[in-house]
SEROMI-993894 format. One record per residue (C-alpha): residue in three letters; x, y, z. Coordinates in steps of 0.1 Angstrom, whole numbers, padded with zeros to 4 digits, always signed. Each point is the difference from the previous one (the first is absolute). Layout:
ALAXYZ...
//
This chain:
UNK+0037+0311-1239UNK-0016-0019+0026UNK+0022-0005+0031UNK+0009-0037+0014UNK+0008+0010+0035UNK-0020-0018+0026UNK-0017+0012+0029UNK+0016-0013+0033UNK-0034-0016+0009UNK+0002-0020-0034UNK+0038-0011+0006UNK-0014-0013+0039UNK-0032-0016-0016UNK+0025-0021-0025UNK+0027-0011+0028UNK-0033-0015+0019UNK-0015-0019-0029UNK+0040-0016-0006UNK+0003-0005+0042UNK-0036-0018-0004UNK+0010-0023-0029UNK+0033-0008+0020UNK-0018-0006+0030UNK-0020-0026-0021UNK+0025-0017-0014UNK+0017-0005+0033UNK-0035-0011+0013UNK-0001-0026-0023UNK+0035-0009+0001UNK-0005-0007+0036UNK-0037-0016-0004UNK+0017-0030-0024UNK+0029-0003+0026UNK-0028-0008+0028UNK-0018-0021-0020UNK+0028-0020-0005UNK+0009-0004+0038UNK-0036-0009+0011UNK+0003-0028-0035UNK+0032-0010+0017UNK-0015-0002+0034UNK-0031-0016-0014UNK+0020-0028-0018UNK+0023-0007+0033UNK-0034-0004+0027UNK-0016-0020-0027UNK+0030-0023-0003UNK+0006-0004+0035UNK-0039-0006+0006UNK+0000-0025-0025UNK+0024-0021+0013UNK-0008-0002+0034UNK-0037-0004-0009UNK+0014-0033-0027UNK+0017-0011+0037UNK-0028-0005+0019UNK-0034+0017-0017UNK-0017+0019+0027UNK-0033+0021-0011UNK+0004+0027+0023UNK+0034+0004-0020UNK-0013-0003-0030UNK-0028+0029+0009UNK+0027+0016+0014UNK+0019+0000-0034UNK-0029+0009-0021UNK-0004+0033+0021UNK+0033+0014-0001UNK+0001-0010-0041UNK-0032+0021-0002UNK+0009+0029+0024UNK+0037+0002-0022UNK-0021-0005-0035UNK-0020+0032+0017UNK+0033+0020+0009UNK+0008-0007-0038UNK-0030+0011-0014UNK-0002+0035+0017UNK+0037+0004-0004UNK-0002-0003-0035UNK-0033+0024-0003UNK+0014+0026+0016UNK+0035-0001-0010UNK+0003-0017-0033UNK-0027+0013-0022UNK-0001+0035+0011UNK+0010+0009+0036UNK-0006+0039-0010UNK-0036-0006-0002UNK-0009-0030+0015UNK-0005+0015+0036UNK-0035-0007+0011UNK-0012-0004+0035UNK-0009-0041-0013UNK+0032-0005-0013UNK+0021+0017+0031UNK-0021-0022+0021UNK+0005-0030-0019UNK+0036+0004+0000UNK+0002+0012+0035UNK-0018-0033+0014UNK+0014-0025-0022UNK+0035+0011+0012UNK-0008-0001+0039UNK-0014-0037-0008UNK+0033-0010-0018UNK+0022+0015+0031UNK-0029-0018+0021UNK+0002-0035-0015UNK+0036+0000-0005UNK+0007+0010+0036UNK-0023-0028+0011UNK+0020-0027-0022UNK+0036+0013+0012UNK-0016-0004+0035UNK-0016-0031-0006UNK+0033-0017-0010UNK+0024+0019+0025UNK-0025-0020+0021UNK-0001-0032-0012UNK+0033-0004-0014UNK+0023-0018+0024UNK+0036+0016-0017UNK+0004+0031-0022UNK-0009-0019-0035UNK-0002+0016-0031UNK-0039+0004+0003UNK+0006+0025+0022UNK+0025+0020-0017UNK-0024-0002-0028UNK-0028+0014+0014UNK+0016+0024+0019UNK+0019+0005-0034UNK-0037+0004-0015UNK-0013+0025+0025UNK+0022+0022-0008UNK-0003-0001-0035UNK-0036+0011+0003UNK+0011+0025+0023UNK+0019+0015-0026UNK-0023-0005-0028UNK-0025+0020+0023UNK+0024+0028+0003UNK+0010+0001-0035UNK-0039+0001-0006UNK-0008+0025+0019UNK+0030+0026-0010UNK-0015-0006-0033UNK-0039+0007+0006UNK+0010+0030+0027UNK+0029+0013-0021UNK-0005+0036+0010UNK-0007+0000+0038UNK+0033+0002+0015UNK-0014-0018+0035UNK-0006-0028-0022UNK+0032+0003-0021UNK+0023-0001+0030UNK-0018-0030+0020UNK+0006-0018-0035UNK+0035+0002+0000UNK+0006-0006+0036UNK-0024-0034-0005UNK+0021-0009-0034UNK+0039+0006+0020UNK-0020-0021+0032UNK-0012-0031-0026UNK+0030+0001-0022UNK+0026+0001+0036UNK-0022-0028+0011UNK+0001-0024-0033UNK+0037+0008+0001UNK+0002-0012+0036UNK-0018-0024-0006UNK+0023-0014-0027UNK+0025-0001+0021UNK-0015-0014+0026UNK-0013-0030-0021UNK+0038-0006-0012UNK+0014-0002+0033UNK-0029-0024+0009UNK+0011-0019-0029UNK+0032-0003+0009UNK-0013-0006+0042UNK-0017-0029-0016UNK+0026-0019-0016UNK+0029+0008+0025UNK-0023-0014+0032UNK+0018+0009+0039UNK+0022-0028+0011UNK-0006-0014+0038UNK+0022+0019+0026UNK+0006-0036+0014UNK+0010-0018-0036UNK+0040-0009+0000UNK+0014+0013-0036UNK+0018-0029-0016UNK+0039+0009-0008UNK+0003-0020-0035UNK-0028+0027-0016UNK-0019-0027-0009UNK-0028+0015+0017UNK-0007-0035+0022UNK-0019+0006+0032UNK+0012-0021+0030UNK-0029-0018+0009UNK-0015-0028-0028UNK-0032-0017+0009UNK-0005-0033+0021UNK-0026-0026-0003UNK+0001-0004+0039UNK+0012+0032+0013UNK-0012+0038-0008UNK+0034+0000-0019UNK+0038-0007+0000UNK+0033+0019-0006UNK+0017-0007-0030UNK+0034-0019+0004UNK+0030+0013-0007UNK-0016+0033-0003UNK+0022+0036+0005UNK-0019+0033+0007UNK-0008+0028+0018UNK-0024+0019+0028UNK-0017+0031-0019UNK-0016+0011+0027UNK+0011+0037+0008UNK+0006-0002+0039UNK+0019-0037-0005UNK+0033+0014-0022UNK+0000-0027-0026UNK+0014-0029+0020UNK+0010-0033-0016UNK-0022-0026-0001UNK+0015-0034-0012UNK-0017-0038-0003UNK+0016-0033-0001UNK-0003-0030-0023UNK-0036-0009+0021UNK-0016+0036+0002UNK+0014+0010+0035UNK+0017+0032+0013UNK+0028-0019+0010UNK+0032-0012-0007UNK+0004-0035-0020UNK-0012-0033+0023UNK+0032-0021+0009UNK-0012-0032+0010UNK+0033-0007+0018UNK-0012+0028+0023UNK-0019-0007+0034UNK-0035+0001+0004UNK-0013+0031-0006UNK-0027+0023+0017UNK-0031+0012-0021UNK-0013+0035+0004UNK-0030+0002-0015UNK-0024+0031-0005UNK-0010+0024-0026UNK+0017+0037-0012UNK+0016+0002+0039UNK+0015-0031-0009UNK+0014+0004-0033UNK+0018+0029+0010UNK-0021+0030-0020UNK+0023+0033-0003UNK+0028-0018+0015UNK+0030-0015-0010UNK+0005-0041-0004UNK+0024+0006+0026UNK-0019+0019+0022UNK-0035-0022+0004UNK-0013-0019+0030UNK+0018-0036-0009UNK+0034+0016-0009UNK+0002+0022+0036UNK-0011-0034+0015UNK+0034-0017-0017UNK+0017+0031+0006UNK-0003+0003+0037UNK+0002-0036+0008UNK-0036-0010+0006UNK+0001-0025-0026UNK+0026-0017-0017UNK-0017+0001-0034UNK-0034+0016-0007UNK-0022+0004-0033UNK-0019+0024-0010UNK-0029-0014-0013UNK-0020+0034+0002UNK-0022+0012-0032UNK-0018+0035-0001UNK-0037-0005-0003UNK+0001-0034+0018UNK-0026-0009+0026UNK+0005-0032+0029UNK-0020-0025-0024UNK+0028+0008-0030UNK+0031-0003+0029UNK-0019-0031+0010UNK+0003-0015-0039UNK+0033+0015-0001UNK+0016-0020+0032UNK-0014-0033-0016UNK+0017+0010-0032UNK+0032+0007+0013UNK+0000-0032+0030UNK-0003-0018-0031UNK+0036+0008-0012UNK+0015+0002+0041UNK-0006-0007+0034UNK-0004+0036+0023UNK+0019+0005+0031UNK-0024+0027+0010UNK-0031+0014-0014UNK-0007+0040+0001UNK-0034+0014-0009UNK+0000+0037-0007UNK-0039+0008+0006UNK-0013+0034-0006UNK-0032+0005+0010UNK-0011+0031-0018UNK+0006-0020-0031UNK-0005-0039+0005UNK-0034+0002+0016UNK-0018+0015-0028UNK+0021-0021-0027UNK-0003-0033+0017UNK-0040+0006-0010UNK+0011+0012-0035UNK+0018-0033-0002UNK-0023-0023+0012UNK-0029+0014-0025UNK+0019+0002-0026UNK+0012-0039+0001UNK-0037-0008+0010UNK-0017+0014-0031UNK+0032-0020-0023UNK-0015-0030+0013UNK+0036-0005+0019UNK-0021-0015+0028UNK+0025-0035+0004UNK+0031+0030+0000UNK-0018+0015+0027UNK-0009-0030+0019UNK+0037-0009-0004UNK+0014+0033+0019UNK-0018-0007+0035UNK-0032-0018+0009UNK-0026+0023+0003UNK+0011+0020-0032UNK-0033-0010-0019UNK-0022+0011+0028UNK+0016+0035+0003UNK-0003+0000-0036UNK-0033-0005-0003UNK-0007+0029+0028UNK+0025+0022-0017UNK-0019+0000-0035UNK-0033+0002+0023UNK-0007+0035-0009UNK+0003+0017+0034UNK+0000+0034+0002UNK+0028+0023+0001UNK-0003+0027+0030UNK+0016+0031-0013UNK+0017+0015+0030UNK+0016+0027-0013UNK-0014+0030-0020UNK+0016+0013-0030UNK+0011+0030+0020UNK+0038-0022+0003UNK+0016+0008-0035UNK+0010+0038-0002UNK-0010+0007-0034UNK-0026+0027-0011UNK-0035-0013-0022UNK+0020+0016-0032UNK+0029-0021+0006UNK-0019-0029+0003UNK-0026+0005-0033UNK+0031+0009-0017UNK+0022-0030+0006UNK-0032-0019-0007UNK-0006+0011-0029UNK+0036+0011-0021UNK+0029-0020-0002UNK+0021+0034-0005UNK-0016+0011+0032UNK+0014-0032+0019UNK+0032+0007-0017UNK+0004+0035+0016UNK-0013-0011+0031UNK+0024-0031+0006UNK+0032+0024-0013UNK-0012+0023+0030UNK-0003-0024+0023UNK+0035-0016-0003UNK+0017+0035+0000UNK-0019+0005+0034UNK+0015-0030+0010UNK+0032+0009-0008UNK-0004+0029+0020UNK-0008-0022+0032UNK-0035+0015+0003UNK-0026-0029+0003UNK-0010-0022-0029UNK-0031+0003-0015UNK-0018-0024+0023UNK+0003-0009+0041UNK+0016-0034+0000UNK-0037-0015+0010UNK-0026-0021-0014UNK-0031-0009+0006UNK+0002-0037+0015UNK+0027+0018+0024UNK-0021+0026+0015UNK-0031-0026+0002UNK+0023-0027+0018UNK+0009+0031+0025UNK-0032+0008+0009UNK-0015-0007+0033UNK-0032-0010+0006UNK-0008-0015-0037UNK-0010-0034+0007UNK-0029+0001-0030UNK+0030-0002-0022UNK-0003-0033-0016UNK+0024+0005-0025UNK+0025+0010+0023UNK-0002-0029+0025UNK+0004-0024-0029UNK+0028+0015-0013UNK+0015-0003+0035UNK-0014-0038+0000UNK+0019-0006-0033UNK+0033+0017+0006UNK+0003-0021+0031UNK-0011-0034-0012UNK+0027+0010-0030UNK+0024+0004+0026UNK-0007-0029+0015UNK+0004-0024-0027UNK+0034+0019-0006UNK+0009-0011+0037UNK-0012-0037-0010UNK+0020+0003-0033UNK+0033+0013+0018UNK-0001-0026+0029UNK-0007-0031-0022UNK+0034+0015-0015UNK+0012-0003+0032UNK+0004+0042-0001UNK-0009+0025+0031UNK-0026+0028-0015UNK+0001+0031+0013UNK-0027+0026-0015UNK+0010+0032+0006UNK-0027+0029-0001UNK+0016+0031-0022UNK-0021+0029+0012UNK-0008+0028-0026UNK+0010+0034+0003UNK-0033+0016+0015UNK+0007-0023+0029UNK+0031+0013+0005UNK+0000+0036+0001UNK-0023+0016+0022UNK+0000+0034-0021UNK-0006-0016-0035UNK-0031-0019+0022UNK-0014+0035+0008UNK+0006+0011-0032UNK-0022-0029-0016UNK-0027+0001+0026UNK+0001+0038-0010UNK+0002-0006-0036UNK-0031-0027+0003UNK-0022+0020+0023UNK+0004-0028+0023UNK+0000-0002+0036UNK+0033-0009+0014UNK-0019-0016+0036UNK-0016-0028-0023UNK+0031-0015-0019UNK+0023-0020+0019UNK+0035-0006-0023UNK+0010-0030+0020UNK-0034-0021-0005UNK+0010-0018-0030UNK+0031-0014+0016UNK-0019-0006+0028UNK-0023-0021-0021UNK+0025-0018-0017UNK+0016-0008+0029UNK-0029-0012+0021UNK-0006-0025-0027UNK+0035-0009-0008UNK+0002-0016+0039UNK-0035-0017-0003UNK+0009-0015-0034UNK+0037-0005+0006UNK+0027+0022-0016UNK+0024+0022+0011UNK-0003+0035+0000UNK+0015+0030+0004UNK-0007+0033-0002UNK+0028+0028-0014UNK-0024+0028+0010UNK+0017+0012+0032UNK+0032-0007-0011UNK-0006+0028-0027UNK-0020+0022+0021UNK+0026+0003+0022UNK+0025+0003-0028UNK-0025+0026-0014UNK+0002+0022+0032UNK+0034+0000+0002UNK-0003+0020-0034UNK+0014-0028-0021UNK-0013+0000-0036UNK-0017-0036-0010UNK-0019+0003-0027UNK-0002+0016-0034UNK-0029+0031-0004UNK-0018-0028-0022UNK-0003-0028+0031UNK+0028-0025-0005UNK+0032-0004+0020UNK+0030+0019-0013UNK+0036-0014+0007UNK-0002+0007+0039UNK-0034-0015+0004UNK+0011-0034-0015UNK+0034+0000+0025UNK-0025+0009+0027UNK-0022-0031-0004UNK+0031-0022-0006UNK+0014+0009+0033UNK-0034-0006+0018UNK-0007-0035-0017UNK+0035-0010+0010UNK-0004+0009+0032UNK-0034-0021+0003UNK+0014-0026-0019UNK+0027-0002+0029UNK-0025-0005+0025UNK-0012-0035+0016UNK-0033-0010-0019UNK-0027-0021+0018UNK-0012-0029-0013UNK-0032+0005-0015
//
């Protein structure tokens, strides 16, 4: 009888033929997974193509498109030759090279498209996630691809599934990235300077104004949100003031008009400029007639409004410089191109002219670099670019406030650093904005004595001109050199031109800087006057107020 044993080398010869056929099957099992990636991938760049080319046709686009449809209709093709029909046999030097350049021309093109719309895209859209989406699915289908051809060199084995856990951890982060930029989208980041309304109804506190930039809401309840300002109150009366109800049995009261200083931002009702003038005697009644965002042409509209309804015993005009001068020019272009040229004409005589030199087109002289804001190129793209990024970015920032470390800008701007430069007399701009805030001023001064009212414009300097250190620390910031700014010039200017047009001014600077020195605290991080800055500048305008004015 014959005997069945086999020989050790026979048993060997039959586990490799059954660790072949295995090694097949999984090489095909894995060649359908990556042609169905590089379909997917295919079918997304083709729709996304499509539509922006059906946007706005562009034929570099559309050659563009063609050549990435062909190079992925290539990465098909070998994939499917070597992996599909028989990857056990199907090794030849053409087809390896086939497959081998067809895949480093997908990874090529679709790099160059996730570039080209990182690049072009102004916010993180879905395009991008797309094609970022899409590169990776070719990644992977290259990998998959690959393992499959190359299925018995371990090199090649090992580098596959490294490159599938990379792709795969990237679409998953991806995933999640394009939910949370979903959900960034829709959710937006709410100003640091918007008051929260206390009903819920989700009112803001400013409505829009035919005549003015805007107006507070009456009767409206809310509060701060800023995080340095501790969610003080902030209530309106029946006409849209910060102030308490107008009793007309009352005297005459004085106006204090101005912008955010003004108003009272981060402060309590009780604490702002016109309640520490009741408070302390300078007046016996004053209204606060201050709006955030309001330049010296809106307080201008704003004191015939209101002498409309009374008679002032004494107009106040809150002027901040490192604000009004660029805004006046806002205001006066934007009115001009409305056609609002009778409004215009009715504000002060030579409004039309400084109109029409406003909307002339003159050039803007960029003083400072962009060296000033502290934030890194990555923070900048990415803020740019993703609403999730902005997101994070503004929830660090306010918990760095919190902490008292500096806010994410220096309280400066640009029209304040160009009105404190010496030397820049080829600043057109800048000299009319000077003209304009003056002549403003000066048909408030016409306004209030035709009322029969003294005006007194008083000259709220900004932080940077109050504290020496912060003015290092901007000149350092900046790259600037600290011998060509002069912090005083603007008040200077304005003060020149108040005596040669005739109203009265008066300058708070030294006042704080002396205040300031003695290591009293003024101002929040942000720029604007906390509690003690506003009884500070109520003490010194009652105390020039007391003083013997010359007849002009």
């Amino acid at each position: 009888m014959k005997s069945t044993t086999r020989s050790p080398a026979s048993r060997t010869l039959d586990v490799r033929r059954v660790t072949d056929v295995a090694d097949v099957g999984r090489s095909r099992r894995r060649g359908r997974v990556a042609l169905a990636i590089v379909v997917v991938w295919l079918a997304f760049d083709l729709a996304i193509s499509g539509e922006a080319l059906y946007r706005s046709f562009d034929a570099l686009g559309m050659a563009r498109t063609v050549f990435a449809v062909l190079g992925a209709l290539a990465v098909i093709g070998a994939a499917w030759r070597l992996v599909v029909v028989d990857p056990a046999t199907r090794r030849s030097a053409f087809d390896v090279a086939l497959f081998g350049s067809t895949s480093a021309f997908a990874i090529a093109v679709g790099a160059m498209q996730f570039l080209r719309a990182l690049r072009d895209v102004q916010g993180v859209a879905w395009e991008i996630l797309i094609r970022a989406a899409s590169l990776g699915a070719a990644s992977i289908a290259i990998a998959v691809a690959a393992s499959s051809l190359f299925h018995s060199a371990p090199f090649v084995v090992r580098t596959s599934r490294v490159a599938l856990r990379l792709g795969f951890s990237a679409l998953l982060a991806l995933g999640a990235f394009a939910i949370l930029e979903a959900w960034a989208s829709t959710r937006g980041i709410t100003s640091w300077y918007a008051v929260e309304s206390l009903d819920g109804s989700g009112a803001t506190l400013h409505e829009p104004d035919a005549d003015l930039i805007w107006r507070m809401r009456s009767n409206f309840r809310g509060r701060f949100i800023h995080p340095e300002m501790g969610g003080g109150l902030v209530e309106t009366n029946s006409i849209g003031l910060r102030d308490a109800e107008i009793d007309p049995s009352e005297p005459s009261p004085a106006f204090v008009l101005g912008d955010s200083f003004a108003f009272g931002l981060g402060v309590e009702g009780r604490e702002t400029l016109a309640a520490r003038l009741e408070t302390i005697g300078a007046v016996t009644r004053a209204l606060n007639a201050g709006c955030s965002g309001f330049c010296t042409l809106d307080e201008l509209v704003m004191l015939e409004r209101l002498s409309k309804r009374m008679r002032p015993s004494l107009v106040i005009v809150l002027v901040y410089p490192a604000n009004d001068l660029e805004e006046n020019l806002v205001f006066l272009k934007a009115k001009h191109y409305e056609g609002r040229t009778d409004f215009l004409a009715s504000l002060f005589p030579t409004a039309t002219l400084l109109a029409t030199r406003a909307c002339a087109g003159l050039p803007k002289t960029d003083v400072l670099a962009t060296h000033l804001v502290p934030h890194s190129w990555l923070r900048s793209q990415l803020e740019k670019r993703s609403a999730f990024a902005r997101i994070v970015f503004d929830g660090v920032d306010r918990m760095a406030v919190k902490r008292g470390t500096n806010p994410k800008e220096p309280p400066v701007n640009q029209m304040l650093l160009r009105s404190i430069r010496m030397g820049d007399a080829a600043d057109e701009e800048l000299k009319l904005a000077f003209r304009v805030t003056a002549d403003a001023l000066r048909a408030i001064q016409v306004r209030a004595s035709n009322l029969g009212a003294r005006c007194l414009v008083c000259l709220a300097p900004a932080r940077v001109q109050v504290e020496t250190d912060l003015f290092r620390e901007v000149m350092k910031l900046g790259r600037l050199d600290a011998d060509r700014f002069d912090v005083d010039r603007p008040m200077q200017v304005l003060s020149k031109l108040g005596s040669k047009l005739g109203f009265e001014c008066f300058d708070l600077t030294p006042t704080f800087r002396a205040a300031a020195a003695r290591g009293e605290r003024l101002y929040f991080q942000e720029g604007h006057w906390n509690a003690a800055g506003h009884a500070l500048a109520a003490r010194a305008i009652r105390d020039r107020l007391a003083e013997p004015t010359s007849p002009r």
